[in-house]
VEXDREN-2710 file (C-alpha; in Angstrom, 1 decimal):
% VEXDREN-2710
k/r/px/py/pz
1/UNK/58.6/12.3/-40.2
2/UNK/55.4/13.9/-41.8
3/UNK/54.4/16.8/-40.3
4/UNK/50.1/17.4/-40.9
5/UNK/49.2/20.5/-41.3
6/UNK/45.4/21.2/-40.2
7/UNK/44.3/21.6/-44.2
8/UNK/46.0/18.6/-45.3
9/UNK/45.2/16.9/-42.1
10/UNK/41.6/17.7/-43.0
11/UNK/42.3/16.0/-46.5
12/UNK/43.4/12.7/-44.8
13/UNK/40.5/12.6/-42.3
14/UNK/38.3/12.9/-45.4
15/UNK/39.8/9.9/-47.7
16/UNK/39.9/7.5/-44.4
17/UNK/36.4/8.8/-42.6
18/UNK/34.0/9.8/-45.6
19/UNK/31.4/9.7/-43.5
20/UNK/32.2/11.4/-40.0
21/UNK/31.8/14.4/-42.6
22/UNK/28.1/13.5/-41.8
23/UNK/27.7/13.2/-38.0
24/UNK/27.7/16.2/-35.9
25/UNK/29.4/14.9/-33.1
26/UNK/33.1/14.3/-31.5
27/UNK/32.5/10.5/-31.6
28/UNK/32.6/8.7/-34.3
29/UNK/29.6/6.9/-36.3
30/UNK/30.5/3.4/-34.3
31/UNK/31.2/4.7/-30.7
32/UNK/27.6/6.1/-30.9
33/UNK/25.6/3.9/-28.6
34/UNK/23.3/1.7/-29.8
35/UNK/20.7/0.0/-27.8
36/UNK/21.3/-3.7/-27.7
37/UNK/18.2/-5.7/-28.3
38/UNK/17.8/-8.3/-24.7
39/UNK/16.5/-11.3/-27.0
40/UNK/14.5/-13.8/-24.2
41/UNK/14.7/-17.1/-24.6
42/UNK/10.7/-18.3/-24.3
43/UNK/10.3/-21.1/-21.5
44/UNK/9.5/-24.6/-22.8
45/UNK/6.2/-26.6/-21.4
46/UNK/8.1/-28.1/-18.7
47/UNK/10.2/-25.2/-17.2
48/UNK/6.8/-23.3/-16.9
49/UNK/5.0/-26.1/-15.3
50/UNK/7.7/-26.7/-12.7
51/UNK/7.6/-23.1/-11.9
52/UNK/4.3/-23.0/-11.8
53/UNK/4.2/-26.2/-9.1
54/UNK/6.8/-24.5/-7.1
55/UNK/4.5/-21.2/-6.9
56/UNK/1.7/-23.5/-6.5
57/UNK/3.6/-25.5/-3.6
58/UNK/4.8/-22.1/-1.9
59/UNK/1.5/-20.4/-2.0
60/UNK/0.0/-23.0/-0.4
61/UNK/2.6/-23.6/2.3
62/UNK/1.7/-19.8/2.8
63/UNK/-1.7/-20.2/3.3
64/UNK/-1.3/-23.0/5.9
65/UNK/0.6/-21.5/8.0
66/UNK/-1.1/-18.1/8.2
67/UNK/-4.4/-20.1/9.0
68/UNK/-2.5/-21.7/11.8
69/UNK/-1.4/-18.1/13.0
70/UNK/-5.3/-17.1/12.8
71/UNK/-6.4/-20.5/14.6
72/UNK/-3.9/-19.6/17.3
73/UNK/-5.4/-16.1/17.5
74/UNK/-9.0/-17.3/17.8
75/UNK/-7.6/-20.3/20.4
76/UNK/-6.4/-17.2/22.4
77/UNK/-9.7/-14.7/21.8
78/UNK/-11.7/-17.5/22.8
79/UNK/-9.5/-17.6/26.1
80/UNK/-10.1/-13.9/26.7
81/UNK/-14.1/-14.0/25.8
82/UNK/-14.1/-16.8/28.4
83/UNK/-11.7/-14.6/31.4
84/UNK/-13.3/-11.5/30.6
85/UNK/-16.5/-11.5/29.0
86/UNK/-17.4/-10.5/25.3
87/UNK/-17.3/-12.4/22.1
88/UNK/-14.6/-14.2/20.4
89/UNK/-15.2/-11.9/17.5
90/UNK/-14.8/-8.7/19.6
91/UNK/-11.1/-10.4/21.2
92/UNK/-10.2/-11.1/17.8
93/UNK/-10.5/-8.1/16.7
94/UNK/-9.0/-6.2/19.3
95/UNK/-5.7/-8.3/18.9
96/UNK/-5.4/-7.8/15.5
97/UNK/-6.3/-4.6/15.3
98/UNK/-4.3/-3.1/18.7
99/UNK/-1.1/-1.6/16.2
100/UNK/-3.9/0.8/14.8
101/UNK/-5.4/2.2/18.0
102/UNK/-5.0/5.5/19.1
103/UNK/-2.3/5.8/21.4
104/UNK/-3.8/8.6/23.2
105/UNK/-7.2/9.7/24.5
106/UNK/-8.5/12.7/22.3
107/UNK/-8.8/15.8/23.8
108/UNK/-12.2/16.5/25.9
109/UNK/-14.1/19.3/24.1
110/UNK/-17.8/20.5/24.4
111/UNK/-19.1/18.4/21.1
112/UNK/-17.6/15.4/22.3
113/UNK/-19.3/15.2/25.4
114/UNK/-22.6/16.5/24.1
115/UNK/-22.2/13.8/21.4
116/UNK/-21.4/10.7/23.9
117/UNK/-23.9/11.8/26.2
118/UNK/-26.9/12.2/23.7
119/UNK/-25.9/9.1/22.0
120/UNK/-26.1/7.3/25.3
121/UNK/-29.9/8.8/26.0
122/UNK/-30.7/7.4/22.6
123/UNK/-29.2/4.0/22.9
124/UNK/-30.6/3.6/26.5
125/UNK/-34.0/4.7/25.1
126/UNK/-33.7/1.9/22.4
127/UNK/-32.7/-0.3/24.8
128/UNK/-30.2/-1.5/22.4
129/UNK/-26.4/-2.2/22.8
130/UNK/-25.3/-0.8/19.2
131/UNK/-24.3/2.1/18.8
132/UNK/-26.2/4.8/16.8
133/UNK/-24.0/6.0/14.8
134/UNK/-26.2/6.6/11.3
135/UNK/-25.5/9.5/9.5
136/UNK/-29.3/10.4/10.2
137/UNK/-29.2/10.3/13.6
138/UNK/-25.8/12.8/13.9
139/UNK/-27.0/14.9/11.3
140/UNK/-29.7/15.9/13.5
141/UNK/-27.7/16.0/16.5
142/UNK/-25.6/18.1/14.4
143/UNK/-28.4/20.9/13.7
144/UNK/-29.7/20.4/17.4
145/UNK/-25.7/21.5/18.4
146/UNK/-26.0/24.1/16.0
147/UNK/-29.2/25.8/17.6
148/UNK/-28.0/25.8/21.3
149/UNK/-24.7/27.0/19.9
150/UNK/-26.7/30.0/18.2
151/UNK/-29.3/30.8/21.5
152/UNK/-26.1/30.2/23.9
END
């Protein structure tokens, strides 16, 4: 039995590895890891156009039966706007739109209720049902606020 001592260990390691000499590392020059290159095969004419059909097929399958969900909606709106008054538009609306409603009622505060009340003066003096709600028309009820907040 050979016994190696670390010098002519050293010796060895350099005639069978002359180039770990070179690589700063534990490992050796083919454990290091190197990326392996994910070659894709490229579809041919026909693969891509059935693909493409069953997209085609699926989106459209899609879009039929979501406009039979809306039709439904709009059969029941129009069942609403008949019970209770308003358009279909407005029912439609409100069922669609009822997950992003305000749970609760805000809290009353002064501004508020100057707001609603002065808004409700100038509709009823327009004789309108719309709401006036142009940036105009509250940036004036904004400085009108302002000065009773300032003589009160």
């Amino acid at each position: 039995m050979v016994v190696h001592t670390p010098r002519t260990l050293s010796r060895r390691l350099d005639r069978i590895e002359p180039d770990r000499r070179l690589v700063r590392s534990r490992k050796r020059r083919s454990d290091l890891h190197v990326p392996r290159i994910n070659v894709r095969r490229s579809l041919t004419f026909a693969e891509r156009s059935l693909r493409k059909t069953a997209w085609d097929k699926a989106r459209s399958d899609q879009k039929a039966d979501l406009q039979a969900a809306r039709d439904e909606i709009h059969s029941i709106a129009a069942m609403f706007a008949e019970k209770y008054g308003h358009c279909e538009e407005y029912w439609y609306s409100r069922i669609m739109q009822s997950e992003r409603l305000a749970k609760t009622k805000r809290r009353i505060n002064l501004w508020n209720v100057f707001l609603s009340l002065r808004l409700r003066q100038i509709n009823l003096g327009q004789g309108t049902k719309k709401k006036a709600n142009d940036p105009d028309v509250l940036a004036q009820l904004t400085q009108e606020w302002l000065a009773m907040s300032q003589e009160a």
